[in-house]
N, CA, C and O atoms as a Maestro MAE file, in Angstrom:
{
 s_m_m2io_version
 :::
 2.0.0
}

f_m_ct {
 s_m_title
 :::
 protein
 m_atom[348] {
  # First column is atom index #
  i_m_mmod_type
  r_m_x_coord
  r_m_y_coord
  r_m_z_coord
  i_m_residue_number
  s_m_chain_name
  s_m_pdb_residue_name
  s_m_pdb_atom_name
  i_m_atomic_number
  :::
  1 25 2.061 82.856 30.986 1 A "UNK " " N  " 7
  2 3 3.195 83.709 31.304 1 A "UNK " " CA " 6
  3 2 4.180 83.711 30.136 1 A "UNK " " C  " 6
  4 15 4.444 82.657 29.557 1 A "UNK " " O  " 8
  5 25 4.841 85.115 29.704 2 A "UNK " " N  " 7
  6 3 5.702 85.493 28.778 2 A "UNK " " CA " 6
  7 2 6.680 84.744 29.061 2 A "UNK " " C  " 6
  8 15 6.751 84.540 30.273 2 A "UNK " " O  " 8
  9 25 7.919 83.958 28.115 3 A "UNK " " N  " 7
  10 3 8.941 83.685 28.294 3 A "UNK " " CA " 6
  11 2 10.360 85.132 28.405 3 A "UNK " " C  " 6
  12 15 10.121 86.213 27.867 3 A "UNK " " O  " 8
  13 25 11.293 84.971 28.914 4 A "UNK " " N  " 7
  14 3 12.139 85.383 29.204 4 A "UNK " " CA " 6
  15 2 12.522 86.307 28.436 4 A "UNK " " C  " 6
  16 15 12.771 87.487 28.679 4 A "UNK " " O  " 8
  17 25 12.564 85.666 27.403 5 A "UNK " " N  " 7
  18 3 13.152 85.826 25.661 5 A "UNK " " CA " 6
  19 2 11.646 87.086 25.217 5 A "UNK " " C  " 6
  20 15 11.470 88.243 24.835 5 A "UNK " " O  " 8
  21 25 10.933 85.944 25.576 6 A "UNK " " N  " 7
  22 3 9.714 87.297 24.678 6 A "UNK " " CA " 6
  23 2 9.666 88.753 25.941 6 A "UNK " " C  " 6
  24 15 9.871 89.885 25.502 6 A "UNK " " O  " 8
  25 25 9.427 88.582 27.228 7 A "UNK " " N  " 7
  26 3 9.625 89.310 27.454 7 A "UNK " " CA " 6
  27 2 10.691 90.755 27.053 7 A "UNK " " C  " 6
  28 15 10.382 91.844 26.570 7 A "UNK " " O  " 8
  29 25 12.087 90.178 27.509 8 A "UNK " " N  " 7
  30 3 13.120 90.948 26.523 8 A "UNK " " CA " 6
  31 2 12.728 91.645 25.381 8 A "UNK " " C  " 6
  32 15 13.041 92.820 25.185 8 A "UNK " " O  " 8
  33 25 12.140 91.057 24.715 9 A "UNK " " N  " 7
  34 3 11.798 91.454 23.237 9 A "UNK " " CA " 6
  35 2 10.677 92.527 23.017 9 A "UNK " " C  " 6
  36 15 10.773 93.482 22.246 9 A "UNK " " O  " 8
  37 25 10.170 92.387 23.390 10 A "UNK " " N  " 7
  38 3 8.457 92.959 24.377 10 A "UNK " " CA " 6
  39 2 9.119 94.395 24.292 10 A "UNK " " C  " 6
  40 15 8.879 95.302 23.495 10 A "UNK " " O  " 8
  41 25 10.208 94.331 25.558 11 A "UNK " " N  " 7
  42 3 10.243 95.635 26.332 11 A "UNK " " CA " 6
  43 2 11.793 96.096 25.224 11 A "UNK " " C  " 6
  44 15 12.443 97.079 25.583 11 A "UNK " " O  " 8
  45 25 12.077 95.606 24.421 12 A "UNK " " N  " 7
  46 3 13.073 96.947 23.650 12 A "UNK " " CA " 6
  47 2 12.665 97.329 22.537 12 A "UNK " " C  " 6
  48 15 13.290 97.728 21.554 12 A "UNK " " O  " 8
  49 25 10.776 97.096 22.857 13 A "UNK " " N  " 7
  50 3 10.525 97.859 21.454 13 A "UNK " " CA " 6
  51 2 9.257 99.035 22.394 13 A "UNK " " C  " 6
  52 15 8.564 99.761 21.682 13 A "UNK " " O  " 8
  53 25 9.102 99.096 23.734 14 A "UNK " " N  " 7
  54 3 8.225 99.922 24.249 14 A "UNK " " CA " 6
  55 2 8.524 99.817 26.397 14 A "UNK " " C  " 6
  56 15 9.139 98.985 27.065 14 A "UNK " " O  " 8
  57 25 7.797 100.995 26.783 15 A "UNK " " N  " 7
  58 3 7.982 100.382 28.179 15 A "UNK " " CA " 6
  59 2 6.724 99.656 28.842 15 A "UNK " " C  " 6
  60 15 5.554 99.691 28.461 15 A "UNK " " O  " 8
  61 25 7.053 99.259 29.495 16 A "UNK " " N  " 7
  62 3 6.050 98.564 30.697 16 A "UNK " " CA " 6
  63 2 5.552 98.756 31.823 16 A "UNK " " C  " 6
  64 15 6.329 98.880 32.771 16 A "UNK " " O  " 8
  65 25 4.451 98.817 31.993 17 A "UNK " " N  " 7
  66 3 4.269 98.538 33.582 17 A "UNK " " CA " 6
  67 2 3.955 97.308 34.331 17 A "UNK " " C  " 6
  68 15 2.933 96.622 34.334 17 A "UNK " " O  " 8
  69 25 5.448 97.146 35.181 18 A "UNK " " N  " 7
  70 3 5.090 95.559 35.698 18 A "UNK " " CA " 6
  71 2 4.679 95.698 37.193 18 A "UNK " " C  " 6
  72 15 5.139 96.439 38.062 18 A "UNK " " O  " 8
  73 25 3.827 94.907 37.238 19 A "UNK " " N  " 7
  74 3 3.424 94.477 39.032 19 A "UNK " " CA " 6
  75 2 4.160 93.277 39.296 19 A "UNK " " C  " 6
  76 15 3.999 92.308 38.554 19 A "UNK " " O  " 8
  77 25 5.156 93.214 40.521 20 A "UNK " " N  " 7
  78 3 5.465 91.784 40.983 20 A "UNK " " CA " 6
  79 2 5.749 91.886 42.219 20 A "UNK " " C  " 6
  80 15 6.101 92.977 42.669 20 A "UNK " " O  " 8
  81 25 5.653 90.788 43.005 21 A "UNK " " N  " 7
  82 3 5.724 90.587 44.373 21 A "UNK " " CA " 6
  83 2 7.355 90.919 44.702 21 A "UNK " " C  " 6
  84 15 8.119 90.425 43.872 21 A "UNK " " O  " 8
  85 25 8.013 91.706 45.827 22 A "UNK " " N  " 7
  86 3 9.593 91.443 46.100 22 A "UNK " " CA " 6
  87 2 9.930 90.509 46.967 22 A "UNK " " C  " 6
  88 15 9.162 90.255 47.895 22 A "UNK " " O  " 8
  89 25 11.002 89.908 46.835 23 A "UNK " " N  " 7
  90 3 11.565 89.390 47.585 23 A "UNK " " CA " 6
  91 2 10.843 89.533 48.987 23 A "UNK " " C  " 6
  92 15 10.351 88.477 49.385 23 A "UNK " " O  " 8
  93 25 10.691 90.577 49.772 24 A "UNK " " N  " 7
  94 3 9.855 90.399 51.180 24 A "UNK " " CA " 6
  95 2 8.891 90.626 51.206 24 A "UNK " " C  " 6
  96 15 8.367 91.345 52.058 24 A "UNK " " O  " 8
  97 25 8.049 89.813 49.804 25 A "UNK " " N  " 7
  98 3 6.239 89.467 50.255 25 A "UNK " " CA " 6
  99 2 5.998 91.154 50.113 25 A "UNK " " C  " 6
  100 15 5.031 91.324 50.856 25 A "UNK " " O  " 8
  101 25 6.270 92.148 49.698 26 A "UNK " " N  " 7
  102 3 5.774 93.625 49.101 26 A "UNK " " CA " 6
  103 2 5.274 93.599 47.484 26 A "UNK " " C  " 6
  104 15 6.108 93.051 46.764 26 A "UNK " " O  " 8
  105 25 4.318 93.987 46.925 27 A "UNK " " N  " 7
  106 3 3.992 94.515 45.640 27 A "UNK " " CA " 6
  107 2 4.328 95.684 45.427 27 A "UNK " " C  " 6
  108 15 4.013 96.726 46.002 27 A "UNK " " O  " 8
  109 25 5.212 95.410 44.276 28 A "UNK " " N  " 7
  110 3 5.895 96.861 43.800 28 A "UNK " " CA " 6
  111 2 5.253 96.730 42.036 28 A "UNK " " C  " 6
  112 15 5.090 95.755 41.302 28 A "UNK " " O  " 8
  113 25 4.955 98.588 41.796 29 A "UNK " " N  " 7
  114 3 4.782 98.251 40.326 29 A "UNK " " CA " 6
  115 2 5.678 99.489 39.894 29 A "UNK " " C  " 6
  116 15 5.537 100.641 40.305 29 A "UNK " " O  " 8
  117 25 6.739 98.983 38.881 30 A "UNK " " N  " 7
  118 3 7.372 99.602 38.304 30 A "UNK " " CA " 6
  119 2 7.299 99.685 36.316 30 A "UNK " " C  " 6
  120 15 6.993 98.871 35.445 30 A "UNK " " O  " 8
  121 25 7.737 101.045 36.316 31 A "UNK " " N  " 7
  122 3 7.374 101.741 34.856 31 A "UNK " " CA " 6
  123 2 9.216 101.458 34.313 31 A "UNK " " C  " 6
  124 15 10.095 102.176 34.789 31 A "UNK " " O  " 8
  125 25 9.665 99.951 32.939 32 A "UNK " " N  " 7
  126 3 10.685 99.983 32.845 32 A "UNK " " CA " 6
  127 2 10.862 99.204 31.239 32 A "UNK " " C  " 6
  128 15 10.181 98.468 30.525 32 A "UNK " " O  " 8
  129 25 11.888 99.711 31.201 33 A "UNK " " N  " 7
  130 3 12.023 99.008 29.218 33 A "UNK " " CA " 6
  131 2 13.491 98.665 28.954 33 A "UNK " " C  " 6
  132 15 14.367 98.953 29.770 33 A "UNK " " O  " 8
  133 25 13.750 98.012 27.738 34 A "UNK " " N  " 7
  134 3 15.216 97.919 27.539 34 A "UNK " " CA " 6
  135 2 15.224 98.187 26.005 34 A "UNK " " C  " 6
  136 15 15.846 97.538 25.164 34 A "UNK " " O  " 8
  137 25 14.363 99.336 25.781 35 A "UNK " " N  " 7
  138 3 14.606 100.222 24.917 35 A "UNK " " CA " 6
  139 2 16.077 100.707 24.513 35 A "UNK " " C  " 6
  140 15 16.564 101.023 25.598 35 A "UNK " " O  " 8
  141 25 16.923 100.906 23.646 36 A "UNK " " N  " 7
  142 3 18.328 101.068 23.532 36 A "UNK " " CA " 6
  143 2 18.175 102.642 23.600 36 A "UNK " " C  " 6
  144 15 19.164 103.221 24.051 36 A "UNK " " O  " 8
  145 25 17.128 103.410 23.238 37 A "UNK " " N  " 7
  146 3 17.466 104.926 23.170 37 A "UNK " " CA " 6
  147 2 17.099 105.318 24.791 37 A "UNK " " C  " 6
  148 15 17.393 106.470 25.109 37 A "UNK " " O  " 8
  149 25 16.612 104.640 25.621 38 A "UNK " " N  " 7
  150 3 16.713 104.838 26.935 38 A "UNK " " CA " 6
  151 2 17.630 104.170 27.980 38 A "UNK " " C  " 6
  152 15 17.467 104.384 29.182 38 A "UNK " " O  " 8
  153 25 18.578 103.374 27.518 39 A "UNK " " N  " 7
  154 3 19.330 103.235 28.311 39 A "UNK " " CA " 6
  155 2 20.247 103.537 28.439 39 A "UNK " " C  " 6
  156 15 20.585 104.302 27.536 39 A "UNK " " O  " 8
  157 25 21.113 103.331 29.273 40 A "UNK " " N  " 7
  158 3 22.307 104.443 29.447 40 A "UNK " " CA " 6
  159 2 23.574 104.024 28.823 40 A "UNK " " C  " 6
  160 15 23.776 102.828 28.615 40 A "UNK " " O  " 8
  161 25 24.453 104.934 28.507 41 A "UNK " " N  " 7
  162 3 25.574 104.645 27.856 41 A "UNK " " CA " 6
  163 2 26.377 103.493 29.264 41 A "UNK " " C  " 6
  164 15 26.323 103.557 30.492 41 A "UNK " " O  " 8
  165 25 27.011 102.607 28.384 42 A "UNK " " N  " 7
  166 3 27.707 101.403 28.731 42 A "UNK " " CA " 6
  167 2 29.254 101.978 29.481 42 A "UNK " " C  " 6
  168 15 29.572 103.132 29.193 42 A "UNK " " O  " 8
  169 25 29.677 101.621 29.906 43 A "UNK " " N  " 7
  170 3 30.965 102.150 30.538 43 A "UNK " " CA " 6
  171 2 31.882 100.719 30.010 43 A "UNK " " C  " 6
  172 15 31.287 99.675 30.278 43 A "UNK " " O  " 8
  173 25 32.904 100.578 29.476 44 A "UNK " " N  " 7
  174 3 33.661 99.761 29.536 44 A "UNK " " CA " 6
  175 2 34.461 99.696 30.769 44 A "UNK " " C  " 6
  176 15 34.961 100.639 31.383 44 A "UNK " " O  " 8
  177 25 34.509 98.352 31.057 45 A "UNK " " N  " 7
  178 3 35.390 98.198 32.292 45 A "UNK " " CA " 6
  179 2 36.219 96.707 31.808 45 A "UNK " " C  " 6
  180 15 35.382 95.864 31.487 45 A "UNK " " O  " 8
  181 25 36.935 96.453 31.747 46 A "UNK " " N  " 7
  182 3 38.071 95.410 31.387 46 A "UNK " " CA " 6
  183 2 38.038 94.367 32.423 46 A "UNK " " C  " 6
  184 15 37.679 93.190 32.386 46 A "UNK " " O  " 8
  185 25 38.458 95.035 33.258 47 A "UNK " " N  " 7
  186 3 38.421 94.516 34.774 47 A "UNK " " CA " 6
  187 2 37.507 93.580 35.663 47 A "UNK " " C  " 6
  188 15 37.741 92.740 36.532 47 A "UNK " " O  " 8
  189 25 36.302 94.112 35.040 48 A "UNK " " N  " 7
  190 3 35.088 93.439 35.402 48 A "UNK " " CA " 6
  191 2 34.803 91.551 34.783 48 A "UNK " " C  " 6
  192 15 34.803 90.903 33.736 48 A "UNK " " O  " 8
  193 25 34.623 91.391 36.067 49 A "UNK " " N  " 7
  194 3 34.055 89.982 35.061 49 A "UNK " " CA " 6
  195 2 32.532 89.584 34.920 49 A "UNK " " C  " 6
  196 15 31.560 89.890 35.610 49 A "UNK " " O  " 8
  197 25 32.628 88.963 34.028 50 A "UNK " " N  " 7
  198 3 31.020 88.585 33.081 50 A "UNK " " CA " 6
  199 2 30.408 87.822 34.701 50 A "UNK " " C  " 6
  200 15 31.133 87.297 35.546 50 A "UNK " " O  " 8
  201 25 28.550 88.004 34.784 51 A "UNK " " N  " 7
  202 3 28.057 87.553 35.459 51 A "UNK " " CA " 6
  203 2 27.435 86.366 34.971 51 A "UNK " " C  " 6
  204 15 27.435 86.231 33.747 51 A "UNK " " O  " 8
  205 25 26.970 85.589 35.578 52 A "UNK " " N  " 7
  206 3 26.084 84.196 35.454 52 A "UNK " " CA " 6
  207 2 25.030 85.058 34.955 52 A "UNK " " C  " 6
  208 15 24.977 86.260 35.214 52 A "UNK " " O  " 8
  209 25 23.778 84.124 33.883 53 A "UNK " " N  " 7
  210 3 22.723 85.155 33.720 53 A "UNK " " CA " 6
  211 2 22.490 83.800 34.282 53 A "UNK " " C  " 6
  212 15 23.003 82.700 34.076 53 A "UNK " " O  " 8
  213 25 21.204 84.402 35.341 54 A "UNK " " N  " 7
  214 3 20.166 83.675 35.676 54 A "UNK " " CA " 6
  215 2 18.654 84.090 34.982 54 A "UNK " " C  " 6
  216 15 18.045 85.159 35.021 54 A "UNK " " O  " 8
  217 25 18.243 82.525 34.201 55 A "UNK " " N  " 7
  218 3 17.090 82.486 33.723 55 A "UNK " " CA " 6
  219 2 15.867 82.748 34.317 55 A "UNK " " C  " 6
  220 15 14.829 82.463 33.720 55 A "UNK " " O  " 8
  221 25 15.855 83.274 35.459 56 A "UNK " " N  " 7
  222 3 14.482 83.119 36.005 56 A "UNK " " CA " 6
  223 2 14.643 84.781 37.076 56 A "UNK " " C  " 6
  224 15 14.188 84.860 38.217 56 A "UNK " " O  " 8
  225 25 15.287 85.794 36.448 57 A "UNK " " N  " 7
  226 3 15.431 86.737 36.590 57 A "UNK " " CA " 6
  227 2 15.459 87.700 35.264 57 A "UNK " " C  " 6
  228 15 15.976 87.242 34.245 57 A "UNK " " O  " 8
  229 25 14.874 89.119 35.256 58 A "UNK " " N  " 7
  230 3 15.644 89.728 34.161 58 A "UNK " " CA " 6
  231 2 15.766 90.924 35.176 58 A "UNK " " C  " 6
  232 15 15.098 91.188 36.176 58 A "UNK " " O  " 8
  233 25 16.485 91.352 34.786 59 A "UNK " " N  " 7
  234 3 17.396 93.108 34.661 59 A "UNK " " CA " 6
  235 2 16.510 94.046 33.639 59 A "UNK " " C  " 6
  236 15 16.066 93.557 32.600 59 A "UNK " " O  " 8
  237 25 16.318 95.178 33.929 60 A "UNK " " N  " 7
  238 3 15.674 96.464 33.261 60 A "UNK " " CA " 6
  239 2 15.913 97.449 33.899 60 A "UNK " " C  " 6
  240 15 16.368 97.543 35.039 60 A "UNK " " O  " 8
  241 25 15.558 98.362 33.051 61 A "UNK " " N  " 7
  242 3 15.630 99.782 33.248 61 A "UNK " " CA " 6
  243 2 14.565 100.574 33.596 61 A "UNK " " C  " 6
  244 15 13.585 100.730 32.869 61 A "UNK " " O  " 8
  245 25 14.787 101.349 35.240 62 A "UNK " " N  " 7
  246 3 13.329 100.944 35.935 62 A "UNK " " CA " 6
  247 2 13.487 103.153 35.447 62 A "UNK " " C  " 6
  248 15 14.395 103.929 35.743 62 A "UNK " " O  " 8
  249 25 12.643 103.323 34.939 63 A "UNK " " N  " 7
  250 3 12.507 104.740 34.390 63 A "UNK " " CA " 6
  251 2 12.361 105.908 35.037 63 A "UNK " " C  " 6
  252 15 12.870 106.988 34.741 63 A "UNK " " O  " 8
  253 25 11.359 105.548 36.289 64 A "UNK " " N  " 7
  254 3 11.394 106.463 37.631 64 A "UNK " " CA " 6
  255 2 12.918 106.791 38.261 64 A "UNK " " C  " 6
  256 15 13.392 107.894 38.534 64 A "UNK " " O  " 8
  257 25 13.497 105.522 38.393 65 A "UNK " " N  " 7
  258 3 14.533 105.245 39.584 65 A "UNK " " CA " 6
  259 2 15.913 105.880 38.616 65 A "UNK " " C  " 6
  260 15 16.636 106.769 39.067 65 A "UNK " " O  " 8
  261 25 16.074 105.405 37.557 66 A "UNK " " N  " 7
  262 3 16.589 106.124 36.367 66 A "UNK " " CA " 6
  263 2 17.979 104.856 36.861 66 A "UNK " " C  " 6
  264 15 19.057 105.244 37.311 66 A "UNK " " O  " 8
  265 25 17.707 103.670 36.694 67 A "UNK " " N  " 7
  266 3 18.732 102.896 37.518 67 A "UNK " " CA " 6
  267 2 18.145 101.041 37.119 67 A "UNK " " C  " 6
  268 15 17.069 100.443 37.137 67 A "UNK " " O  " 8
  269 25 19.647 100.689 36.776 68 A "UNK " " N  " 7
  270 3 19.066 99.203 36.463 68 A "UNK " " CA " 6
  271 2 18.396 98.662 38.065 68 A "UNK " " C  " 6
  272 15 18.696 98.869 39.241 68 A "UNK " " O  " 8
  273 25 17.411 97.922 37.387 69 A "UNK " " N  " 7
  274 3 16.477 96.484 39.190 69 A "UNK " " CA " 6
  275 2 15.917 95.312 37.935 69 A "UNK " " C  " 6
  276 15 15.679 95.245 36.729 69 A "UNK " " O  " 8
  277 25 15.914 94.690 38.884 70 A "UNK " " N  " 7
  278 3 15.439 93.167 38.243 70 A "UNK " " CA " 6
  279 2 14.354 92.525 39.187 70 A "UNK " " C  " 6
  280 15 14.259 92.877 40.362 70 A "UNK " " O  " 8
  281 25 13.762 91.830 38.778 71 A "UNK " " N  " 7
  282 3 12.790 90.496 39.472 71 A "UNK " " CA " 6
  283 2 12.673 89.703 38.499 71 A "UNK " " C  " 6
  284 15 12.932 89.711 37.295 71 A "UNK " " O  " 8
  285 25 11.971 88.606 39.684 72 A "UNK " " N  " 7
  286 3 12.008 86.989 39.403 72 A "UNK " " CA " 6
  287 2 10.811 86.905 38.403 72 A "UNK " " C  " 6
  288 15 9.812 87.607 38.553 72 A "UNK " " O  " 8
  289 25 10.944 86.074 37.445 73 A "UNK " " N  " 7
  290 3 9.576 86.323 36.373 73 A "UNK " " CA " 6
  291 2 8.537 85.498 37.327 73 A "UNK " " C  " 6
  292 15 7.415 86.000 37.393 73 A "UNK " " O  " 8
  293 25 8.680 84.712 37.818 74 A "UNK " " N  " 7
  294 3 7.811 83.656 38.925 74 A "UNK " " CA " 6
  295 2 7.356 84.944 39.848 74 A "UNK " " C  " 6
  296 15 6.551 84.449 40.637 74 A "UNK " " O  " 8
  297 25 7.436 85.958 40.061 75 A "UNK " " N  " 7
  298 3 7.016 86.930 41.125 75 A "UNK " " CA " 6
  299 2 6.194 87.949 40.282 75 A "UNK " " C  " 6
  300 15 5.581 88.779 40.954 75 A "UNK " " O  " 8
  301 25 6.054 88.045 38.724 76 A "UNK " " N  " 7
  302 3 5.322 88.853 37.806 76 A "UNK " " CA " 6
  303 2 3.763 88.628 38.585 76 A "UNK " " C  " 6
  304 15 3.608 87.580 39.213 76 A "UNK " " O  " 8
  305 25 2.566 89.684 38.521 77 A "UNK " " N  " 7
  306 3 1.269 89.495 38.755 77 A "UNK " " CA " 6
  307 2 0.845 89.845 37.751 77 A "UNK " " C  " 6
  308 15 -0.076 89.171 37.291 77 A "UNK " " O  " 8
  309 25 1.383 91.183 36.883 78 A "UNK " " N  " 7
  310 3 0.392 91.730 35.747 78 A "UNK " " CA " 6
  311 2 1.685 92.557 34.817 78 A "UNK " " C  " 6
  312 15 2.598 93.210 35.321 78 A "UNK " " O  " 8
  313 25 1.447 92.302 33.260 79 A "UNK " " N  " 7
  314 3 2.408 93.146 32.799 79 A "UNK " " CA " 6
  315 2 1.596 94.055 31.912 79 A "UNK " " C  " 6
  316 15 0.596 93.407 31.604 79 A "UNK " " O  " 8
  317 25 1.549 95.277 31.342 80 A "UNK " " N  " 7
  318 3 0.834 96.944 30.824 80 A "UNK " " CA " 6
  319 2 1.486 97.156 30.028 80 A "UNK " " C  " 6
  320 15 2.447 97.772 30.489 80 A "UNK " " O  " 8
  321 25 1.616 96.956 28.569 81 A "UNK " " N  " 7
  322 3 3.019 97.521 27.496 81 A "UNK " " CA " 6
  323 2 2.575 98.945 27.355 81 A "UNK " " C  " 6
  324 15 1.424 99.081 26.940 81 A "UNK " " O  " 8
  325 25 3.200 99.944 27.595 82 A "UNK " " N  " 7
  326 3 2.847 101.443 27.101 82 A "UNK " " CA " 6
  327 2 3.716 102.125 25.975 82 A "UNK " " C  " 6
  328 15 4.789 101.582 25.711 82 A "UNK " " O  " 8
  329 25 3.465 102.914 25.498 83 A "UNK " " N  " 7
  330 3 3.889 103.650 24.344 83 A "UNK " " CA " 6
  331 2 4.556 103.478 22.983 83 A "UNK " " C  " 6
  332 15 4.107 102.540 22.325 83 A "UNK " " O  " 8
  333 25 5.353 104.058 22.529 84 A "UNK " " N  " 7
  334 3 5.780 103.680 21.193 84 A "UNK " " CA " 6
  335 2 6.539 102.465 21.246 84 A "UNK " " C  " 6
  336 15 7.518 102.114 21.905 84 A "UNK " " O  " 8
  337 25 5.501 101.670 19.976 85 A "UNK " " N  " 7
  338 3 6.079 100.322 19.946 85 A "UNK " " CA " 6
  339 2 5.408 99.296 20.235 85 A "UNK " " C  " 6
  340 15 5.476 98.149 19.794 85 A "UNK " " O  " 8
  341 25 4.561 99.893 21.222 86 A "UNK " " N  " 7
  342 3 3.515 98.896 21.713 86 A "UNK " " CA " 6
  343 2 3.256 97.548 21.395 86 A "UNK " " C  " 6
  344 15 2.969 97.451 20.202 86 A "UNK " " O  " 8
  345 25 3.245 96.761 21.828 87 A "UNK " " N  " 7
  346 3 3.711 95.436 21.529 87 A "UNK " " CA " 6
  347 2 1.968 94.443 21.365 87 A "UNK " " C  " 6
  348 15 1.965 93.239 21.106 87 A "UNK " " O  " 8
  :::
 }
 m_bond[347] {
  # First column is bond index #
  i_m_from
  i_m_to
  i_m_order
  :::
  1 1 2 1
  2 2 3 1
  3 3 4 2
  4 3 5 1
  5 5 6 1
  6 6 7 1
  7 7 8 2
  8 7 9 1
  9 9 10 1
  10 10 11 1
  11 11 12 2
  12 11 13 1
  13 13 14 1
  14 14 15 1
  15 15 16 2
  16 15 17 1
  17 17 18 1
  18 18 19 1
  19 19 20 2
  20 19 21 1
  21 21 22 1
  22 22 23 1
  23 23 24 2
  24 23 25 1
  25 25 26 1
  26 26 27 1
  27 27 28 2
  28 27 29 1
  29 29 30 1
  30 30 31 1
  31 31 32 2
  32 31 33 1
  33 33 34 1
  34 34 35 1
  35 35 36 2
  36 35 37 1
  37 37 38 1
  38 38 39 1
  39 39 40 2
  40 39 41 1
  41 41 42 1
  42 42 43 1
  43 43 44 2
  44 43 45 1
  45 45 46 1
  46 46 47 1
  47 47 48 2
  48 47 49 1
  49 49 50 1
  50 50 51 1
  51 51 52 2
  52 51 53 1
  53 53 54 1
  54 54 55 1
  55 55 56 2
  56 55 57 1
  57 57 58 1
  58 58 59 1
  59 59 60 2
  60 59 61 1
  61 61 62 1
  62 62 63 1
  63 63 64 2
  64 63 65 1
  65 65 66 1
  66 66 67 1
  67 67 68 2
  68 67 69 1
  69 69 70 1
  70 70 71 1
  71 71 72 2
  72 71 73 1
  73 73 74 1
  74 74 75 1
  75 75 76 2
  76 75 77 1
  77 77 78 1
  78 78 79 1
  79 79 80 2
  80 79 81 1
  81 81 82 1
  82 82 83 1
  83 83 84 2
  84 83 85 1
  85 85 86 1
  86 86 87 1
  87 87 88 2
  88 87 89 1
  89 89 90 1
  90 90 91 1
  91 91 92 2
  92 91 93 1
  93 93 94 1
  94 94 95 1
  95 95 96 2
  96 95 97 1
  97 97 98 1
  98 98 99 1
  99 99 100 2
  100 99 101 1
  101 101 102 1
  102 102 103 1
  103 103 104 2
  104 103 105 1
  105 105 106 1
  106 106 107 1
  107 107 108 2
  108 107 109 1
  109 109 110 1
  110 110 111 1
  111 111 112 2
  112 111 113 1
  113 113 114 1
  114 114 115 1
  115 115 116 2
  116 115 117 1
  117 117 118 1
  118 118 119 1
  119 119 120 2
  120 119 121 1
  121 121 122 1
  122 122 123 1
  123 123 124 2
  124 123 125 1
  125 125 126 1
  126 126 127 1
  127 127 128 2
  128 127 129 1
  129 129 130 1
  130 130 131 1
  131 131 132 2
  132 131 133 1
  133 133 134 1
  134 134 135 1
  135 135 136 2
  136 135 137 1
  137 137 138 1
  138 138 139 1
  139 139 140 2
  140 139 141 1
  141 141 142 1
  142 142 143 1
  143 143 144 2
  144 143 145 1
  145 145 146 1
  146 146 147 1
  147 147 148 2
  148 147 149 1
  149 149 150 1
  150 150 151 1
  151 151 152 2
  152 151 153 1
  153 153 154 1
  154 154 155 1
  155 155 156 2
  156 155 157 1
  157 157 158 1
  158 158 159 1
  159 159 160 2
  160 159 161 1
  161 161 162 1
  162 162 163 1
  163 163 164 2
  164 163 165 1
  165 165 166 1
  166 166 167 1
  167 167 168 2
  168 167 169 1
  169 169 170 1
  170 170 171 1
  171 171 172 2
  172 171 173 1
  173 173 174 1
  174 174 175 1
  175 175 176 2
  176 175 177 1
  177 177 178 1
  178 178 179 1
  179 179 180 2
  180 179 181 1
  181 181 182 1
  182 182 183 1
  183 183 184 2
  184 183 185 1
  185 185 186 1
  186 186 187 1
  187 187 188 2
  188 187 189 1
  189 189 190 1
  190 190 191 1
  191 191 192 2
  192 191 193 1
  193 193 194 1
  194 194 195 1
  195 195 196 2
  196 195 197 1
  197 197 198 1
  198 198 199 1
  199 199 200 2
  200 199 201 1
  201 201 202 1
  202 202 203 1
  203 203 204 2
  204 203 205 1
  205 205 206 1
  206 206 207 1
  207 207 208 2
  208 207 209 1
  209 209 210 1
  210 210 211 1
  211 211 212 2
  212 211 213 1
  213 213 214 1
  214 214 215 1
  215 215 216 2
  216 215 217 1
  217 217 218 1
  218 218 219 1
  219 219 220 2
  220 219 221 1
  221 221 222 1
  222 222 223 1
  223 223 224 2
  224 223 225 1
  225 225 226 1
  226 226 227 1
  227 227 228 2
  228 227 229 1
  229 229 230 1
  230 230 231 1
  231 231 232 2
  232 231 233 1
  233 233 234 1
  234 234 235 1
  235 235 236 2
  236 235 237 1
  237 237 238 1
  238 238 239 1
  239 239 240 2
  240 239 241 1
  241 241 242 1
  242 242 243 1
  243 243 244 2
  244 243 245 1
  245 245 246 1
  246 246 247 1
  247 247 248 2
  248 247 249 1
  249 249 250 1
  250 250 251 1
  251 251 252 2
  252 251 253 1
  253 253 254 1
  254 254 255 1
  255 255 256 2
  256 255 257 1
  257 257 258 1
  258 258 259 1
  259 259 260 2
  260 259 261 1
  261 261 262 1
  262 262 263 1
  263 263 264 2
  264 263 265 1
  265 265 266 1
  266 266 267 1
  267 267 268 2
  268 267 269 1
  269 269 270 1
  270 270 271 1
  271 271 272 2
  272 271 273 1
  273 273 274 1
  274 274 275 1
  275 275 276 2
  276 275 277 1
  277 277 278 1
  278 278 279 1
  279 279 280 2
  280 279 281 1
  281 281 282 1
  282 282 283 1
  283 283 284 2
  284 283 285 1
  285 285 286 1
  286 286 287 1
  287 287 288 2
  288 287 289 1
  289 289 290 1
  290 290 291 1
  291 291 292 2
  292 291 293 1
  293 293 294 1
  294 294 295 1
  295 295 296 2
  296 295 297 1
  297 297 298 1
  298 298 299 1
  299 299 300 2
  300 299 301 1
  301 301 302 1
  302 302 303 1
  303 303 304 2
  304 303 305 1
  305 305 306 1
  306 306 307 1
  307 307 308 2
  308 307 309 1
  309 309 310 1
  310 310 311 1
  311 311 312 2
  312 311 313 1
  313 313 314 1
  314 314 315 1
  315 315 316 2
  316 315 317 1
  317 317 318 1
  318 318 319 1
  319 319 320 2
  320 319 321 1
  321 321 322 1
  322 322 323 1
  323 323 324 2
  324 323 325 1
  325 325 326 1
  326 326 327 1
  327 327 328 2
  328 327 329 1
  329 329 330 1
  330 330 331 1
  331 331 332 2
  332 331 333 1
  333 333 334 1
  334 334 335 1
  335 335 336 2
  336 335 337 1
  337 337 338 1
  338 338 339 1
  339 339 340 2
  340 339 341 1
  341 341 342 1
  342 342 343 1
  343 343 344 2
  344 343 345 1
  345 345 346 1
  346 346 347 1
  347 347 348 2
  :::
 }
}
């Protein structure tokens, strides 16, 4: 299994298709990258405060949904690198 870090790295140079189990025992496979020319412009907010990153989660950009989702890397079954960049 990819580390965290490589993952990350993986997916902002191409997208993916990941299979992982959700939270309620469902297999979901989602098409997602953290490509910088696909993600969305940042909104500053001041106001906001910084979150905990938890290591055993990442955040992406799920391409269908057009909307950040995350899962647990412990819940990964299969990861597919697709297109430019290809890893």
């Amino acid at each position: 299994m990819l580390s965290k870090a490589e993952l990350k790295e993986n997916l902002a140079k191409c997208f993916a298709s990941v299979i992982f189990t959700k939270s309620d025992g469902t297999v979901r496979e989602m098409l997602c990258t953290l490509m910088a020319d696909h993600l969305p412009k940042q909104k500053l907010d001041e106001e906001r405060s910084p979150r905990a990153e938890n290591d055993d989660v990442l955040a992406v950009w799920d391409v269908d949904k057009q909307a950040w989702r995350s899962f647990r890397l412990d819940s990964v079954i299969n990861i597919h690198y697709i297109g430019v960049g290809t890893v």
